[in-house]
C-alpha positions, 0 to 999 in steps of 0.5 A: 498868688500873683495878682492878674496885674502882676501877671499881665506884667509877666514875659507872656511866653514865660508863662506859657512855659516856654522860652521867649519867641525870636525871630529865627522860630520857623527858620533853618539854622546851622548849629555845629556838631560834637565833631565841629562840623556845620549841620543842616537843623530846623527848629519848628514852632511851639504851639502855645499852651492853651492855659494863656496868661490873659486867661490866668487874668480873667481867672483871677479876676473871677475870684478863683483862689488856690486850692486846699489841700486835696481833698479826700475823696472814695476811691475812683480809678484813674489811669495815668499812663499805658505802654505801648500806646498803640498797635497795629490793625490786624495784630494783638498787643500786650499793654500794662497800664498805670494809675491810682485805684485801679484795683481788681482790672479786669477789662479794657473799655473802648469808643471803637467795637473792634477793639477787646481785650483780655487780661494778660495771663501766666501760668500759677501751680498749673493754672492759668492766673491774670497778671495785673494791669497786663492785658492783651488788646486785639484790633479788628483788621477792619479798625481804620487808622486813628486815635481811640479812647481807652479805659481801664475798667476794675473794682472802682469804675470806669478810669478816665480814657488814654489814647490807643493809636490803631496804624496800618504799619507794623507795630514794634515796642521800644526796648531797652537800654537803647540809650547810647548809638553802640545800642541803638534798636533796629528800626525797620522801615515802615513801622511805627515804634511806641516807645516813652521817655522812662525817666529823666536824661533818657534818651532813645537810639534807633538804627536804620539801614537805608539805599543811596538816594532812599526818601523817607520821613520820620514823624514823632508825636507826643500830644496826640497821645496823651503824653507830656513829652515835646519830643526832639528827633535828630538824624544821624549819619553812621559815623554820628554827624548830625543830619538833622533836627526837628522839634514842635512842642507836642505837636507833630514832628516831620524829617522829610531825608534823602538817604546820600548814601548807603549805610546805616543811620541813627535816630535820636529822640529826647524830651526837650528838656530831658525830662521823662516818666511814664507818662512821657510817651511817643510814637515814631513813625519811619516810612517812606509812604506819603505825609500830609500837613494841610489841606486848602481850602481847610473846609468844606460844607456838609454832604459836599464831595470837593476837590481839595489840594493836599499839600505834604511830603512823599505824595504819589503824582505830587507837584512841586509847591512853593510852600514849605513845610514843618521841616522847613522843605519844600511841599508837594501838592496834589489834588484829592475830591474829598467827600464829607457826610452830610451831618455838620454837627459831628466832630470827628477829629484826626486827632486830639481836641483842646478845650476851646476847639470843643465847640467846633465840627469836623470830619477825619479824612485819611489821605492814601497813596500807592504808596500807603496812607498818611497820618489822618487830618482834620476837614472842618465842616463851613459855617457858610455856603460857599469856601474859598482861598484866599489869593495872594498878593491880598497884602495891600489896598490895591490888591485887596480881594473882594468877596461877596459874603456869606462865605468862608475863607482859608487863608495863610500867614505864609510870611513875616509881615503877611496881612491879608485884606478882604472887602465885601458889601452889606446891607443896613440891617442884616447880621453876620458873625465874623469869626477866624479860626486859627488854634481852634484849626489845631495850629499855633496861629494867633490871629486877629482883625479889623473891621472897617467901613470904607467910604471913597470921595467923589475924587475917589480919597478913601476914608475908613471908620474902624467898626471893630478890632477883634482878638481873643474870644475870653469865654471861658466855660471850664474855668480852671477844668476845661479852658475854653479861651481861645485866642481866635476872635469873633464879633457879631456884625450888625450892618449900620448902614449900606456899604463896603467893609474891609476886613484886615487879617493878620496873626498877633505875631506878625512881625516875627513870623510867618509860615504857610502851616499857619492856616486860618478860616474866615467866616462870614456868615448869616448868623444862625444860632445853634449850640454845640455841648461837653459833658466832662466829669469833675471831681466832687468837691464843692469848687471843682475848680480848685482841685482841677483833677482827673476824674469819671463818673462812678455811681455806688449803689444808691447814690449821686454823681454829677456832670458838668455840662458846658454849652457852646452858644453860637451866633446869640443863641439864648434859648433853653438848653434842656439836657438830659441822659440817654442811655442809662443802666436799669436803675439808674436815673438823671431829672436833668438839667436847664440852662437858661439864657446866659448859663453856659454851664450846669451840674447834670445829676445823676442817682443809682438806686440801691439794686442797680447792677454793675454797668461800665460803658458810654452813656449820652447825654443829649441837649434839646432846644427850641432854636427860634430865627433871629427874627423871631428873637427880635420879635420878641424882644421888639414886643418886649421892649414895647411892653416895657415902655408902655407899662412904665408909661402908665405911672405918668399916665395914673398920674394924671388921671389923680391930677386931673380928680385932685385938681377937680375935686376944688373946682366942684366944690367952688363951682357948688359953693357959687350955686349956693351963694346964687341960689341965695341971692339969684339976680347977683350979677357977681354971683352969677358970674362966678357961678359962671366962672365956677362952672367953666372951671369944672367943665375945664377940669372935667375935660382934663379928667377925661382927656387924662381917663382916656390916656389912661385907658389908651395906655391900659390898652396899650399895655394890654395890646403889647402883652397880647404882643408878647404872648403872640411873639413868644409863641411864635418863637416858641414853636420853632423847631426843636433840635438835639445835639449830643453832648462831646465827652470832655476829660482831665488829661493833667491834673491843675494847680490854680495855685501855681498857675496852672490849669488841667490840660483837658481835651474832647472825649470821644464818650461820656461813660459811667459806671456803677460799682459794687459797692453800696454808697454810705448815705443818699440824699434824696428830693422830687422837688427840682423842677420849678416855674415860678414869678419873680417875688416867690419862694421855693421849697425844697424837702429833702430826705436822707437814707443812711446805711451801715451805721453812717448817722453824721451831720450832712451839710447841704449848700447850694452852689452857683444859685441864681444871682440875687437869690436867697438861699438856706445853707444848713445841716441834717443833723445827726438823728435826723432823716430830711431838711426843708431847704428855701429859696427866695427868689425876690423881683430882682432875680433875671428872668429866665431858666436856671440850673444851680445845685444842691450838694451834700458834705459829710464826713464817712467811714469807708472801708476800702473793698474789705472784701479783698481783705477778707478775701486774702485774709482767707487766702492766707490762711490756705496758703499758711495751712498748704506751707505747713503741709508742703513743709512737712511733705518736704520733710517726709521727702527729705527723710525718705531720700535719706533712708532711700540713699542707705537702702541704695547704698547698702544694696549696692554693697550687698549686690557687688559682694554677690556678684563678687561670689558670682564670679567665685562660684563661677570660677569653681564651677568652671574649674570643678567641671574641668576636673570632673571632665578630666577625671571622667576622661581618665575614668575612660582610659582605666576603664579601657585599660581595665578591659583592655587588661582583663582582655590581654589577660584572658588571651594569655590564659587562653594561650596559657591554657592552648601552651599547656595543653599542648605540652600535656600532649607533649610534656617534654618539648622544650619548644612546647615548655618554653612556649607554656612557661612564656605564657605562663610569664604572660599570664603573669603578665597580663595578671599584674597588668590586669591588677594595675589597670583595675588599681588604676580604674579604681582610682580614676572612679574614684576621683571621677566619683568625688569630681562629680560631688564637687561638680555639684556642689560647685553648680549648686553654689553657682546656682545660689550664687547666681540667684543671689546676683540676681536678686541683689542686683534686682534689689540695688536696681530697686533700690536705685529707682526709689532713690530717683524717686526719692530725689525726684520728691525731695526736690519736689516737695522742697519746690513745693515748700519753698513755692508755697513759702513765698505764696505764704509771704505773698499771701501775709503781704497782701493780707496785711497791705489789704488789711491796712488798705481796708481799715477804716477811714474817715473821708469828706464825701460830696455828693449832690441831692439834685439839680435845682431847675427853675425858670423864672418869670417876670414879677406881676408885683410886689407886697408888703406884709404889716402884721399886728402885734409884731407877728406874736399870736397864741394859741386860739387867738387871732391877728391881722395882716395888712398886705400893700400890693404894688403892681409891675409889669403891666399888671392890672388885676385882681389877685387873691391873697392866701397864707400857703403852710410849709410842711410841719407848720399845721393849726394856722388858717386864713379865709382868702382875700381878693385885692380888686383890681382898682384897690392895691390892699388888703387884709389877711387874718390869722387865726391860730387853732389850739393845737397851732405849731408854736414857735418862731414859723419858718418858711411862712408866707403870704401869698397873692395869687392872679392870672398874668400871663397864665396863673401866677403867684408871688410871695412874701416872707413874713413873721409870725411867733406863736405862743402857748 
């Protein structure tokens, strides 16, 4: 890895990923097109990547390395990317949605109540069944316009959240291909596209039809929505001449067009350097309703209703400006009151909020206009009382604008060159924060300032003193997971003396640009503590910060997870920050966490019992502080700073009381020695005079002991006084009022590799969410000790103990993480077969007074199956769906076989029925003619019967005329007449006889055939009734026959479809059997999790000791040995304490009878006697403990060595 010089050396802009800035950023410029002709483009500033090159430097300079390879981790879920992004209020929308462990999805989770969602269904053998990853979103009419979380919810979790835009135009999905202008996609005006750049070189072609003289706007974003894209639009006309061009990183993209003239016009969008996937999304936004870029002033205090001036594109009564826009065209302005809630700790942002802006507060405002609304903005709540403008021209002394603080400005770098200078007056004594937001505003100012005092000369010359040169703020809460350096400067300003001070403003690139986009505030406010958190998830590795990756909470059953919790320290604040979670599930539990002073950040723990039910949904985690006045912190730092020099004044002063008894103690013995020789030798003039001389001596001494007794005890008092001080001050901060500020959500949107420089890209969430699984986690460290207050000088403990399940009985290494600074700390194993660890902490004098939270973690090597259920699951399935294609195989056979035999039986009844209704027309003809010649038959039967009568009638006439002849001639024989007369009726009856016989002949004949057409007459109906019957039934049949056909075809593709449907649900269910039965075969991951949060506040040492025992510490069994302890008291401590030998657990038979050190005496001696049944072995975790009353009841400690032996 590059060192941080080498990349300090860097071109910084080629570490930001873009191409070095030039003069002409911001700036029409004219670029030919592919016909030649001039056209009219606007390239926008790039905002810069948050993940600077200064930042990389701190970062190295901090020990942070390149990642390992990544470490293997139990299934989370993880969402990369969902399509659309977006939908309409109002209107369903169907998403799919793509990540890694989204297994078994079967809901969507969001920040806002009148958002749900179903899965996404098709229909399978009749039944509805979820497609995966597919689901159908429903908006709320009422849901306003903005941007949400989404969160997949599935077998593994809650994923971390994507963006969902809610907009109040309709909501149209891009389709492709629509890469090229012959198929660009109709584009409808005011409607929003939720469109993506799928895959590299794509690039996507809308078409739109406009009227002459039609304004509209064209915005494109792509940061707002979790994207990678830095979209490029550019405007065509129909025949293809560039109109238009715009680009802005990932910010906002605004094309503010006349239409010239009717006709259709084109719109092409293209990542910057033609890359894409399907996280490289977009939205395109084409209406013609209003567009707003900047508010001034850019905040406003809480609870305020405010007149603002809105300054954008398209606004209903809006007047013209002289400032220009993102598109480089003139703005409009209009004025808009503007209420804001009265809640300033709140941040409810317009859009997506960066790392380093995480700390700050703010309220979404929606402009609307007759003519629709406009995207939402950001107004920031103030800081200070007052908001104002700035006045231009600021630029120069003369011009300087004065201002009385506190108060908080906005201003504009509107032009290259462009500083803005602000004075004001102050008073020796008071503090303020000066503080400039700029990126943190969400824009790419980059500003910086100077603070001087001014001083003018009686002949008005000025002199200025440079008290400041303010630029980025460095602190980096986050590390390589949530970056939160800001390039906007702070400096807390405490006033030196009464005067004027001017602050000169300007943006870090200054000579090169200008733009009234590049809004700022300037705040200048009383400072006021306070403290804003971010709880963020982070992967569960032992340095998160080398595998900066997305990820969420996610409990299985009994076990432990952790959080990062980031605190945002304003204006000096120093206190406590307890934090804890509300909200939580039955079952699971959190003991909290405590940052101290000088702790920004800190592990919150989480545990879930091993019957905790399933739970999937927002959590908070909440942080309380006592916020004490400035006042009241100096106080106590006042009183705490007087306690310290009146404790390290009492060395001197100890000292000069055993000076002054050192220098006595010769002097009495020389002033007794001259009584002595006096009392000897009584009228010795020498004598008595040294006695005299002698005694003088001792009353001198006497004076300096007293004088240095009294000091002494003057300064015992003071120390005394001062602790009382302490003690008073303290309380008095102490009961300042407690306030809670809820914790913003905090996420990974793009994973990081330290290793090649790059950060995550991280932003705000709007939830801190949890879920617990299914699943049973393979062991749990457990421990109830994590709450500690102890003195500087004393040793912790902390048992914990270890439920293991399903068989897991690997070595867990536990270490601590981030412990405080100068402590000692036990790393070690449980080993395999062991249930629980004892794990010290050493926390010698040198450790800061103070609150911390560091943390204890868990490494071990599992077997994890992944979701064996699912396994068994389609394992099961298979064996249905390889039974059901065997059974639908052999239908499809059957069917198959039927349709067969049902096709001859059709056949050969139809062959069968056209023979019949062949021999239906025979007999049809027969009887048709037999009945003819039957009738003709019977019609001549009628004639010869006639004929025969008429016959049998002219022959009885005859007769009778024969008869009446001869009569006649018997009368008279001989006439001629009468025998010519009876021979012709003889001849007549001869006649008529032959006649009669021929007609009867005749007669007989015509019965005759008349008889046998009749026989044939029946039997020709007869066969005619057969054959019609046989017609019949075999048409009935071949009619039957026919219909068993159909059926049989219809089953045959029936069972066919069936088979071949039930084939491929049986290569399915192989498929996924086998994919689930790979996925599901054992692993052996690195789990982490943490045992606890260790929180452990730390008080000031009353002393230290040293420990000398007999015999080098070696004692047996029954015997005992001496323990010289030497106490050194610190910190104003006086007392008496009591020296005692506290056993750590599993160390039993030891005893020591308790010893008091008075408070005039620094030493004593402990014994210790060892029982029969004494532990043996090298003691672990033994120590001797002095016990006193400073400042409450309070002990230190100190290790000590002792081996026992048989």
């Amino acid at each position: 890895m590059p060192t941080a010089s080498a990349l300090a050396a860097l071109p910084r802009a080629s570490l930001l990923g873009f191409p070095p800035r030039t003069l002409q950023e911001g700036r029409a410029m004219l670029f030919p097109n592919s016909q030649g002709l001039a056209s009219e483009c606007h390239i926008q500033s790039g905002q810069p990547r948050r993940f600077s090159w200064r930042t990389w430097a701190l970062l190295l300079a901090a020990g942070v390395a390149s990642p390992a390879a990544v470490l293997a981790q139990l299934p989370q879920a993880r969402l990369a990317s969902l399509h659309p992004a977006g939908g309409q209020a109002g209107q369903p929308v169907e998403i799919s949605v793509a990540g890694t462990d989204l297994d078994e999805a079967t809901g969507l989770v969001f920040n806002h109540p009148g958002m749900t969602a179903v899965p996404k269904t098709q229909m399978v053998d009749g039944k509805p069944q979820p497609i995966a990853n597919a689901f159908v979103i429903t908006v709320a009419g009422d849901v306003p316009p903005g941007i949400y979380d989404l969160r997949v919810k599935g077998l593994f979790g809650l994923s971390n959240p994507r963006t969902f835009a809610v907009v109040d135009r309709k909501s149209v999905t891009e389709t492709e291909p629509n890469n090229a202008p012959d198929k660009a996609q109709s584009a409808e005006l005011n409607s929003v596209m939720f469109a993506r750049s799928d895959a590299a070189s794509d690039v996507d072609w809308y078409k739109l039809t406009l009227p002459a003289g039609k304004r509209i706007l064209i915005e494109a974003r792509a940061g707002r929505i979790d994207s990678r894209m830095e979209p490029v639009v550019e405007l065509y006309s129909g025949s293809r001449r560039l109109l238009r061009r715009a680009q802005v990183g990932r910010s906002d993209v605004v094309v503010d067009f006349t239409a010239p003239a009717a006709g259709d016009y084109l719109v092409r969008v293209y990542d910057r350097v033609f890359a894409g996937s399907p996280e490289y999304a977009y939205q395109l936004k084409i209406h013609d309703g209003p567009q707003v870029e900047y508010l001034l002033p850019a905040s406003g205090t809480a609870g305020s209703t405010t007149e603002y001036t809105v300054y954008g594109h398209n606004l209903p009564g809006g007047q013209p400006s002289p400032q220009k826009g993102s598109d480089g065209r003139p703005l409009e302005m209009v004025k808009a009151p503007i209420p804001l809630p009265g809640d300033a700790t709140q941040l409810n942002s317009a859009g997506v909020v960066s790392p380093d802006a995480s700390g700050i507060d703010s309220y979404s405002f929606v402009y609307r206009g007759a003519n629709g609304s406009a995207t939402p903005v950001n107004v920031f709540y103030a800081s200070a009382p007052t908001t104002l403008v700035e006045v231009e021209p600021n630029d120069t002394v003369p011009q300087v604008q004065k201002i009385a603080v506190p108060v908080e400005i906005t201003g504009q770098f509107q032009n290259r060159r462009d500083t803005d200078l602000f004075q004001f007056d102050a008073k020796a004594g008071e503090v303020y924060t000066i503080e400039v937001f700029g990126q943190r505003n969400g824009n790419p100012t980059d500003p910086t300032f100077a603070l001087d005092s001014v001083k003018v000369d009686d002949k008005g010359m000025e002199a200025l003193t440079r008290v400041t040169l303010a630029e980025d703020n460095p602190l980096n809460l986050g590390g390589t997971l949530f970056n939160t350096v800001s390039d906007d400067p702070v400096f807390r300003f405490a006033v030196p003396a009464d005067g004027t001070y001017r602050l000169t403003v300007r943006d870090r690139y200054f000579e090169n640009r200008g733009d009234a986009s590049l809004v700022y505030r300037l705040a200048i406010r009383r400072e006021t503590p306070d403290f804003r958190l971010v709880a963020m998830p982070v992967v569960p590795n032992p340095d998160p910060n080398t595998q900066p990756t997305t990820w969420e909470v996610s409990l299985r059953k009994g076990d432990s997870a952790h959080l990062m919790v980031m605190a945002h320290r304003r204006d000096g604040f120093s206190g406590d920050i307890t934090v804890t979670a509300e909200g939580l599930p039955a079952g699971v539990t959190t003991a909290g966490a405590l940052l101290g002073p000088g702790q920004n950040s800190a592990m919150l723990v989480l545990k879930s019992a091993e019957n905790a039910a399933d739970f999937a949904g927002p959590i908070k985690i909440v942080g309380r502080a006592r916020i004490a006045t400035p006042a009241q912190v100096k106080a106590v730092a006042d009183a705490e700073a007087a306690r310290l020099a009146a404790v390290q004044a009492l060395p001197a002063l100890l000292k000069g009381v055993t000076d002054a008894e050192t220098a006595l103690k010769p002097v009495t013995e020389a002033a007794a020695k001259a009584k002595e020789a006096l009392d000897k030798d009584a009228n010795n003039d020498a004598l008595k005079k040294a006695k005299a001389d002698a005694d003088a001596a001792v009353v001198k001494a006497t004076e300096v002991l007293k004088t240095a007794t009294d000091a002494k005890a003057a300064g015992e008092k003071k120390v005394v006084d001062s602790n009382a001080a302490v003690a008073a001050a303290r309380q008095q901060r102490d009961q300042a009022p407690e306030v809670a500020r809820e914790a913003r959500g905090g996420t990974i949107v793009w994973n990081g590799n330290p290793g090649a420089q790059q950060a995550a890209e991280s932003r705000v969430a709007h939830q801190v969410a949890l879920a617990v699984l299914k699943e049973v986690a393979p062991f749990q460290l457990n421990t109830d000790a994590v709450k500690f207050s102890v003195n500087a000088g004393s040793q912790i403990l902390v048992p914990v103990s270890v439920v293991k399940r399903a068989g897991f009985d690997n070595p867990i290494t536990l270490n601590f993480v981030a412990p405080l600074q100068n402590a000692q700390v036990e790393n070690k194993p449980i080993n395999k077969g062991e249930a629980s660890g004892l794990y010290r902490v050493y926390i010698p004098s040198n450790v800061a007074v103070g609150s911390h939270t560091f943390f204890l973690q868990g490494t071990a090597q599992v077997s994890y199956s992944r979701n064996p259920e699912a396994a068994a699951a389609a394992a099961k399935e298979k064996e249905v769906a390889d039974k059901t294609a065997t059974e639908k195989a052999e239908l499809a056979k059957k069917g198959a076989d039927g349709k067969v035999a049902a096709d001859k039986k059709a056949t050969d009844t139809a062959a069968e029925a056209k023979k019949a209704a062949d021999a239906k027309v025979s007999a049809d003809k027969l009887a048709t003619d037999t009945a003819a010649a039957a009738k003709a038959a019977a019609d001549a039967k009628v004639v010869t019967d006639k004929g025969v009568v008429d016959a049998e009638a002219a022959h009885k006439a005859a007769l009778d005329a024969q008869a009446k002849a001869a009569e006649a001639l018997n009368k008279d024989a001989n006439n001629e007449g009468l025998k010519k007369a009876k021979a012709d009726a003889d001849a007549n009856v001869a006649k008529a006889a032959e006649a009669l016989k021929k007609a009867q002949e005749a007669k007989a004949v015509a019965d005759k055939k008349a008889t046998d057409t009749a026989e044939e007459l029946k039997k020709a109906a007869d066969a005619k009734v057969v054959a019609d019957k046989a017609a019949v039934d075999t048409d009935t049949a071949a009619k039957k026959a026919a219909e068993e056909k159909v059926a049989a075809d219809k089953l045959a593709v029936e069972t066919d479809a069936a088979s071949k449907a039930a084939a491929a649900a049986k290569a399915a269910a192989d498929k996924k059997a086998t994919d689930t039965a790979n996925a599901s075969k054992p692993t052996t991951p690195n789990v982490f999790p943490p045992a606890a949060g260790i929180m452990v506040t730390v008080r000031p040492s009353p002393g230290t000791l040293a420990v000398a025992v007999a015999n080098g510490g070696a004692l047996k069994r029954g015997a005992m040995v001496e323990a010289k302890v030497t106490l050194t008291r610190a910190n104003g401590f006086t007392g008496p304490v009591t020296l005692s030998l506290p056993l750590p657990p599993n160390v039993t038979g030891l005893s020591a009878a308790a010893v008091v050190i008075p408070a005039d005496k620094n030493e004593g001696t402990l014994v210790i006697q060892a029982a029969g049944d004494a532990t043996v072995g090298q003691l672990a975790n033994l120590v001797v403990r002095a016990s006193m009353d400073f400042d409450g009841q309070s002990a230190i400690d100190q290790p000590v060595a002792l081996n026992v032996q048989q």
